[in-house]
TORKOL-4160 file (C-alpha; in steps of 0.2 Angstrom, whole numbers, padded with zeros to 4 digits, m for minus):
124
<pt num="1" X="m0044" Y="0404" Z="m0017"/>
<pt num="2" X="m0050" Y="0416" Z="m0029"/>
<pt num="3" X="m0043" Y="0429" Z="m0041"/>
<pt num="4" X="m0056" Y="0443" Z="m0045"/>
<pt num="5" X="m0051" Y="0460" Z="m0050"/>
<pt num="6" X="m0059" Y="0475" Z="m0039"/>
<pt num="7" X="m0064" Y="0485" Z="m0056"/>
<pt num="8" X="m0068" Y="0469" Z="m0064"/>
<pt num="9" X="m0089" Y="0474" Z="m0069"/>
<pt num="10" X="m0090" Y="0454" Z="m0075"/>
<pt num="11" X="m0081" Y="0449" Z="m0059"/>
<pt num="12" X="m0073" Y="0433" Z="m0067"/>
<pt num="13" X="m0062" Y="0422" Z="m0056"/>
<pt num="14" X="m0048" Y="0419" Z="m0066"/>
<pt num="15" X="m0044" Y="0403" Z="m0054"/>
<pt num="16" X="m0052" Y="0386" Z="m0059"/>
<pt num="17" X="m0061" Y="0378" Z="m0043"/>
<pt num="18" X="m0056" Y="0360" Z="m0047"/>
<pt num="19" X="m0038" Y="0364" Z="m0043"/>
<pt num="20" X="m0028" Y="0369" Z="m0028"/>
<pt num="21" X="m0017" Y="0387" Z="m0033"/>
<pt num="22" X="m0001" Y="0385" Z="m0032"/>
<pt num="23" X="0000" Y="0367" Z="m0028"/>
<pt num="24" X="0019" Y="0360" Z="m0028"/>
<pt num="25" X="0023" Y="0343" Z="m0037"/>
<pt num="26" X="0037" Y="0335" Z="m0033"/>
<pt num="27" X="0048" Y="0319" Z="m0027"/>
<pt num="28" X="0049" Y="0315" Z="m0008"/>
<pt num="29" X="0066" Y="0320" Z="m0005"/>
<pt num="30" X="0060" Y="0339" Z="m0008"/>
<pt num="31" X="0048" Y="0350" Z="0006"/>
<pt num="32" X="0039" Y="0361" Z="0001"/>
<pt num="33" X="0033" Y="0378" Z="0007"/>
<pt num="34" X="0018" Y="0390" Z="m0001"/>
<pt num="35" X="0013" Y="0407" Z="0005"/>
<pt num="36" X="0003" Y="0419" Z="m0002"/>
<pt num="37" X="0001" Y="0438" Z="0003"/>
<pt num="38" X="m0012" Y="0449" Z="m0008"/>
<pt num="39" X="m0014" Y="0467" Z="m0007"/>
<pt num="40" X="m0027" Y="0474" Z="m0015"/>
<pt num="41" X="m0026" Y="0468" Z="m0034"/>
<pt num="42" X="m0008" Y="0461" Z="m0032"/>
<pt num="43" X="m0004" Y="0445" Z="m0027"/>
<pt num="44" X="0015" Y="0438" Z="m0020"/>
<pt num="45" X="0016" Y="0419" Z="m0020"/>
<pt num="46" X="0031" Y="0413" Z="m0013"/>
<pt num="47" X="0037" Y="0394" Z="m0012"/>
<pt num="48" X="0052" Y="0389" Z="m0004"/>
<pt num="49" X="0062" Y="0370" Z="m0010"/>
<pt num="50" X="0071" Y="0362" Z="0005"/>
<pt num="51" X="0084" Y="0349" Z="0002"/>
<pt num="52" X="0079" Y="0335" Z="0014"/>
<pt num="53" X="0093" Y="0323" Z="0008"/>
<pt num="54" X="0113" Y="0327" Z="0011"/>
<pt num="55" X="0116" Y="0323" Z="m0007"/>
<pt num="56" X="0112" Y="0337" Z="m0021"/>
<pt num="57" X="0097" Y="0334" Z="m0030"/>
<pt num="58" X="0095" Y="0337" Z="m0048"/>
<pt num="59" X="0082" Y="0337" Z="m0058"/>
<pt num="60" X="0073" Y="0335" Z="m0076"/>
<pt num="61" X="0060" Y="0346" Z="m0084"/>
<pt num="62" X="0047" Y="0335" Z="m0077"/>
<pt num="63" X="0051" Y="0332" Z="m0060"/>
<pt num="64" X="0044" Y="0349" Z="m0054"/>
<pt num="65" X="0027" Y="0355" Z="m0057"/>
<pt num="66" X="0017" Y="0370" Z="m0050"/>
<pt num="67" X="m0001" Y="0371" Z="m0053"/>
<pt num="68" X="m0009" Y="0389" Z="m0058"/>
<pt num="69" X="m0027" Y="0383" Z="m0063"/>
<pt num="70" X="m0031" Y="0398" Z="m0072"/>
<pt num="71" X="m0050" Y="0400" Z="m0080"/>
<pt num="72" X="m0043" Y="0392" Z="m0100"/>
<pt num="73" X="m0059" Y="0384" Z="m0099"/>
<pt num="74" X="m0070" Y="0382" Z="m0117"/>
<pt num="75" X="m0087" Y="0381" Z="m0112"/>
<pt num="76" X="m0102" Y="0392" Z="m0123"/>
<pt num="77" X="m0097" Y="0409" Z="m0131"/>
<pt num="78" X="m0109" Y="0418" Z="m0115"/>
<pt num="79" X="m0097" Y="0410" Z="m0104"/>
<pt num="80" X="m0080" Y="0411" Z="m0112"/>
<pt num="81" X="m0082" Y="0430" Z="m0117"/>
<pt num="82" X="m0081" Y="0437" Z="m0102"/>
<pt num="83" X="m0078" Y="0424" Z="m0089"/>
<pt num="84" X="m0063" Y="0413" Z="m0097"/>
<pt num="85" X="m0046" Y="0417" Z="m0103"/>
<pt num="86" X="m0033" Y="0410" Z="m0115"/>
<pt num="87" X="m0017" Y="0406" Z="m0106"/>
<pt num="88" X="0001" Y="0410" Z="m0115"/>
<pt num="89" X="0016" Y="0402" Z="m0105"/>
<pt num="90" X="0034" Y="0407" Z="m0107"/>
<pt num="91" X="0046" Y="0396" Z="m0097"/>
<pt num="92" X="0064" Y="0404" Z="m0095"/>
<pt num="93" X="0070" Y="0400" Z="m0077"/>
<pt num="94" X="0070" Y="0418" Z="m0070"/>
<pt num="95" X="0062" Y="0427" Z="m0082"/>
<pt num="96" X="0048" Y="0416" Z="m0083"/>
<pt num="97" X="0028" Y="0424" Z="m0086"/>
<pt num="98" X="0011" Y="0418" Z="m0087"/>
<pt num="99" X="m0001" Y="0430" Z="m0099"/>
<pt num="100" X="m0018" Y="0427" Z="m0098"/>
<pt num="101" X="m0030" Y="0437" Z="m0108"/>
<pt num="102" X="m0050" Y="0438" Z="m0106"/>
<pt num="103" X="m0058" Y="0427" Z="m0120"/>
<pt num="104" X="m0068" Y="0442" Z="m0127"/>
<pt num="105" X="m0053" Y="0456" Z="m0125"/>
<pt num="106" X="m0059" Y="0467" Z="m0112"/>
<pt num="107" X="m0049" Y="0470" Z="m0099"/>
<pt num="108" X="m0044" Y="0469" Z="m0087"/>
<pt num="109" X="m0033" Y="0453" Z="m0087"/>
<pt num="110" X="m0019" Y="0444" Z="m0078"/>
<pt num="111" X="m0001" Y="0444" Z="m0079"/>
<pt num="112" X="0012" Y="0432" Z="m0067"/>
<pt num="113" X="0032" Y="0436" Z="m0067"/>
<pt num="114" X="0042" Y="0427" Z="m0060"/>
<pt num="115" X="0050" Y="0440" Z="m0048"/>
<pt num="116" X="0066" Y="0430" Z="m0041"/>
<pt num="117" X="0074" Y="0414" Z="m0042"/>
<pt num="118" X="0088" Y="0409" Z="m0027"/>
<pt num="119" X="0097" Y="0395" Z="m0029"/>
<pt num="120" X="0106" Y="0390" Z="m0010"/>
<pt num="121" X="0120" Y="0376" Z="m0010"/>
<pt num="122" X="0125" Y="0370" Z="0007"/>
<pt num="123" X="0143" Y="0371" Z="0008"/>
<pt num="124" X="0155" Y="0357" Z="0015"/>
């Protein structure tokens, strides 16, 4: 997958190619589910837990990752200027964000918000 803006002139990909986007990691008693729709410059990612176990299932800071390899790369200045960004992560459940700025401060760059968070319990 790739991430490049339509009025980008440099055309940067903000995604790194030696990773997967979005890819969930997590213990075996979770499925998971990715999908991604894009229209034009937006792009909605959606991934859905299941519960495979009849028990609840909680977890620690660490038993959950999802990877979004963006471009925070330090390679030469000629590189990193316009085709890099620095990455600034907040964590905080549902009003969690990702802020990525180009390396050399010209716009445009990349903004992810987490949009919604449901929590579904099966009920006895």
């Amino acid at each position: 997958m790739e991430i490049v803006f339509s009025n980008d002139k440099y055309k940067m990909n903000w995604l790194r190619d030696d990773f997967e986007y979005a890819q969930v990691l997590c213990g075996k008693e979770l499925d998971c589910e990715v999908s991604s729709e894009r229209d034009a410059d937006l792009i909605k990612t959606r991934i859905m837990f299941t519960n495979r176990t009849e028990k609840p299932i909680f977890t620690s800071i660490d038993s959950i990752g999802i990877r979004f390899p963006l471009n925070d790369k330090y390679e030469g200045s000629d590189v990193c200027i316009t085709n890099r960004c620095h990455t600034h992560i907040f964590c905080g459940g549902d009003v969690s964000y990702v802020m990525a700025l180009r390396m050399g401060g010209e716009a445009p760059h990349l903004g992810m918000v987490v949009t919604e968070v449901f929590y579904i319990r099966k009920l006895r």
